[in-house]
N, C-alpha and C positions, 0 to 999 in steps of 0.2 A: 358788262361782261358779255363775251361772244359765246355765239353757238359752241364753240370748239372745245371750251374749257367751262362753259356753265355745268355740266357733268363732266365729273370727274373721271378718268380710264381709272376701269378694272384694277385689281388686284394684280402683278404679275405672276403668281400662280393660277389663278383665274383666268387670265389671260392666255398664257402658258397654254392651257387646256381649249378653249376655245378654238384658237388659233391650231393648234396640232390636230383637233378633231375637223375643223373646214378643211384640211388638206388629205384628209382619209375618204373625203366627199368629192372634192374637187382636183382640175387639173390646167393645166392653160394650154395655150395653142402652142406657146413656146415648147415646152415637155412637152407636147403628144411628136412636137416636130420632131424632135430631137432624137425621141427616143425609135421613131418608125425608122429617123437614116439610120439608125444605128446597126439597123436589118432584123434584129431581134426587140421588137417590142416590147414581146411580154402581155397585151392586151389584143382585144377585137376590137376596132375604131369603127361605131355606126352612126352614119346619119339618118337621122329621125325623122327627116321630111316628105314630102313626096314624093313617087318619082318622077313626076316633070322638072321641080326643081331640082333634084339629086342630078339630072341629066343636064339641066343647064350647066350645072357646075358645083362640083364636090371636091371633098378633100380626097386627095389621092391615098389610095390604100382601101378608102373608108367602102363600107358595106350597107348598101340602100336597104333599111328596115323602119318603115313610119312605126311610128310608136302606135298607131293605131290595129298593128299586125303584131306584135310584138309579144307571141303566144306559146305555151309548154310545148307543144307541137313542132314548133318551127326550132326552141333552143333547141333541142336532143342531138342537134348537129354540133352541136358543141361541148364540148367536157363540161362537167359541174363548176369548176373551179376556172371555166374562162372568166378574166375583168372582161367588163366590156368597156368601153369608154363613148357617151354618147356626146353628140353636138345637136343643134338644128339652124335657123338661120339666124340666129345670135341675143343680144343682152333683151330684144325687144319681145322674142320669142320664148313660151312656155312647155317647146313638145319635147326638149331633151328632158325637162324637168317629171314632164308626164313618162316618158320610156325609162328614166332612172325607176320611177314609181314602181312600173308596172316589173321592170326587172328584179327589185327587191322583195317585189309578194312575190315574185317567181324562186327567192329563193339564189338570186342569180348576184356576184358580185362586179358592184357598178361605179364607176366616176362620172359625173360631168365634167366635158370639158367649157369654162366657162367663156366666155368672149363666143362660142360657136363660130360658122363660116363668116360673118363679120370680124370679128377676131383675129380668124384666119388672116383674112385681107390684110386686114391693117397691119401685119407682121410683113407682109409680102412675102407669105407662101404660096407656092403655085397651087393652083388647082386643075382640075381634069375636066371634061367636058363628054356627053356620048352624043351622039343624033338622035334627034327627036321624032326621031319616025320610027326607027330598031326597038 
């Protein structure tokens, strides 16, 4: 017997539920693209990384905030009720997961986007670039 089927899938209500609750959490690169051309998003797109890397190269739209800043202070520029939707620099990395975190004890409502700027890439969406000296 293979890995695949040695345990058996869920219940389809069990499933049902799982599966609709990870899309209440999560988002992908595809949907976050789609919806920023749309003009009306509907969410704040942040990357969570540094800003040296945010400067090498980000998602366009997106707003350099490391999750290590990521404080009541800094939200209050934003409505209560903004989503925010975080990335960082992809499957290998844990800082969107960390800024989701810290957004939730804030009280603050949040998605990852998951695949991050790796993800991005691999869609072949453009990305943005600043100089490294500004």
């Amino acid at each position: 017997m293979n890995a695949v089927i040695k345990i058996p899938p869920a219940p389809s209500p069990e499933a049902l539920d799982h599966f609709s609750k990870q899309l209440s959490y999560e988002t992908d690169c595809w949907d976050v693209q789609d919806a920023l051309q749309s003009g009306t998003p509907g969410f704040t797109l942040l990357d969570v990384r540094g800003e040296a890397s945010y400067r090498k190269s980000h998602i366009p739209s997106s707003i350099n905030l490391p999750h290590r800043h990521i404080t009541e202070e800094i939200l209050l520029n934003y409505p209560t009720d903004t989503l925010f939707v975080v990335y960082c620099a992809g499957p290998h990395c844990n800082g969107a997961t960390k800024a989701a975190v810290r957004l939730a004890q804030l009280g603050r409502p949040v998605k990852l986007m998951i695949g991050g700027l790796t993800g991005w890439q691999t869609e072949g969406f453009p990305l943005n670039t600043l100089p490294l000296d500004s």
